[in-house]
C-alpha positions as CSV (number, residue, x, y, z in Angstrom):
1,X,46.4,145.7,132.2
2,X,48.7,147.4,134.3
3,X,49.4,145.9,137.5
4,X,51.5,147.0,140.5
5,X,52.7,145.7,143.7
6,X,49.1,145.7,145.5
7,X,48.0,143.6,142.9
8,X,49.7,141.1,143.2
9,X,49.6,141.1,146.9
10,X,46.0,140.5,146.2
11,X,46.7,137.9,144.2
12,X,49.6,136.4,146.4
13,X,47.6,136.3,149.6
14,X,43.8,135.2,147.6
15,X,46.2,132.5,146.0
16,X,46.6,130.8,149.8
17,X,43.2,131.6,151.3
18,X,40.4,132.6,148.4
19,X,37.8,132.8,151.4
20,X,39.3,135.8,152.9
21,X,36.9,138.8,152.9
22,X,38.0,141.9,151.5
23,X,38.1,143.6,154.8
24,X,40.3,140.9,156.5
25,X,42.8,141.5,153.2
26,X,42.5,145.1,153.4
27,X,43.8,144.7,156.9
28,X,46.8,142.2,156.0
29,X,47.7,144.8,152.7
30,X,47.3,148.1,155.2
31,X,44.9,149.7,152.6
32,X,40.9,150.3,152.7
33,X,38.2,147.8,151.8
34,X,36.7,149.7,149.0
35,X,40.4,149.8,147.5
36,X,40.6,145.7,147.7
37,X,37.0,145.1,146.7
38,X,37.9,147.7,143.5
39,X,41.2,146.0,142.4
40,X,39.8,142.2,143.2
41,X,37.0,143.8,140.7
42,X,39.4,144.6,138.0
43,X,41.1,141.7,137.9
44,X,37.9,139.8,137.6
45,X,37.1,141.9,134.7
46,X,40.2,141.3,132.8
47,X,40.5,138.1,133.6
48,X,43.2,137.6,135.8
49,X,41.2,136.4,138.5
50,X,39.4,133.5,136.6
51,X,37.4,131.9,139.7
52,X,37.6,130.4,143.1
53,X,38.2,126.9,144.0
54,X,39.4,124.7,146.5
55,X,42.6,122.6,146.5
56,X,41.8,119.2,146.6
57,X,44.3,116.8,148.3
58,X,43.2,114.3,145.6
59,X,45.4,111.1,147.5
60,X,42.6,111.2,150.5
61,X,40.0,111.2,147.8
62,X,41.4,108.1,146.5
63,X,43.0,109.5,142.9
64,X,46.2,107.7,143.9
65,X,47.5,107.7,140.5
66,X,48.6,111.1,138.4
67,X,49.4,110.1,134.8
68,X,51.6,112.5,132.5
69,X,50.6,111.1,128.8
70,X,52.7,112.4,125.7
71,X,50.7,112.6,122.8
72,X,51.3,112.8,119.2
73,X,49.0,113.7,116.6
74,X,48.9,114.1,112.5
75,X,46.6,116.0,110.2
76,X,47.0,119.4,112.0
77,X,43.7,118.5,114.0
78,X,46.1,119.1,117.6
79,X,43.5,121.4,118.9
80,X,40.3,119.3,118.1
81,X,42.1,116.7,120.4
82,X,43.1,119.0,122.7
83,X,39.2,120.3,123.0
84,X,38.2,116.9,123.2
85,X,40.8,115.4,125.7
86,X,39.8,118.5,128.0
87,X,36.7,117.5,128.4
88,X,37.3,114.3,130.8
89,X,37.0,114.9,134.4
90,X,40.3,112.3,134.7
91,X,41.7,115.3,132.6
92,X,43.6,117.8,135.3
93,X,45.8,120.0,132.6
94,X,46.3,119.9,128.6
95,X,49.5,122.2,127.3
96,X,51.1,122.6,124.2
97,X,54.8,121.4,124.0
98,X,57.9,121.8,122.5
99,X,59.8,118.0,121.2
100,X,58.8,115.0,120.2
101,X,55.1,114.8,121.7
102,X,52.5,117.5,120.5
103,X,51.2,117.8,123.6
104,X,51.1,116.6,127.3
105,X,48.1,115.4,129.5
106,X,48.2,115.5,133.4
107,X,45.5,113.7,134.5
108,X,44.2,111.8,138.1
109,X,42.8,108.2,138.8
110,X,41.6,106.0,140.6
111,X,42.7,102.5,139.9
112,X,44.8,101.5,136.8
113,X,41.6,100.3,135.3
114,X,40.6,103.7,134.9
115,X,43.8,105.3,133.5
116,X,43.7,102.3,131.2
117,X,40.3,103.0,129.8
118,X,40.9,106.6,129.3
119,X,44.7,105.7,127.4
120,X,42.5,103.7,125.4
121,X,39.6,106.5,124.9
122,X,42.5,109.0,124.0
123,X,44.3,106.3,121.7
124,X,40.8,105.7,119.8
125,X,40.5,109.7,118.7
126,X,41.1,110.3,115.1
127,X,44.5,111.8,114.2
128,X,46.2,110.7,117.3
129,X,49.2,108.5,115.8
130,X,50.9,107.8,119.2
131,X,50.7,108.3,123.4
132,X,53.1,107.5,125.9
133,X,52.1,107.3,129.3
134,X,54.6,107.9,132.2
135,X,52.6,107.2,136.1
136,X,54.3,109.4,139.2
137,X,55.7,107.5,141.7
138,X,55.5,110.4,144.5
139,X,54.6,113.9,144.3
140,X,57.0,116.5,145.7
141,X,55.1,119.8,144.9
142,X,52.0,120.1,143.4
143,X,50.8,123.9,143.4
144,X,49.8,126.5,140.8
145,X,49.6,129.3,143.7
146,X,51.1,132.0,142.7
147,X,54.2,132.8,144.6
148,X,57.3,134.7,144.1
């Protein structure tokens, strides 16, 4: 898909406030409505726009600990984990990586308890040989707006 500098106004100012209507962006982009509804359309369609949501300020809800855990796996079965580890609700993001880990795991909890059990859960799936488990001692930025 082609995209050009509206667009990614679009996306830019749905990013901060995906509530807006399409007339109050329309007004902020100096175009017309049926313009914004039509592009915010097409980027639905091809998938740019995957959904809506809220951002969570996930400290307040008590998920005071954010766990980045390292995996390593054998057999060639790193997507099967990946599908599986994905699943959790604890489970915030699952990517690829480049070194020694096959992938990494950002995920939010509770207590220690919690992360504990779910090191454990991860540990226990077949073909993973290893994890590491680093905890965040204090967020600076936490974001995936997009924002140039």
């Amino acid at each position: 898909m082609n995209m050009d500098d509206k667009d990614i106004e679009i996306l830019k100012h749905l990013s901060v406030d995906g509530r807006q209507s399409a007339r109050q962006l329309s007004h902020r982009l100096g175009v017309s409505t049926v313009t914004v509804l039509s592009r915010i359309k097409k980027l639905e369609k091809e998938n740019i726009i995957q959904g809506y949501s809220v951002r969570l300020n996930h400290e307040l809800l008590g998920f005071d600990i954010t766990a980045i855990i390292e995996i390593k796996t054998s057999k060639g079965k790193m997507l099967e984990i990946e599908d599986e580890i994905a699943k959790y609700d604890s489970t915030i993001a699952v990517y690829d990586v480049t070194g020694d880990a096959d992938m990494v795991i950002i995920a939010k909890f509770k207590t220690r308890g919690f992360l504990s059990d779910f090191v454990k859960k991860i540990s226990a799936i077949p073909n993973v040989e290893n994890t590491l488990t680093h905890i965040v001692l204090n967020t600076i930025k936490e974001d995936d707006r997009l924002v140039e």
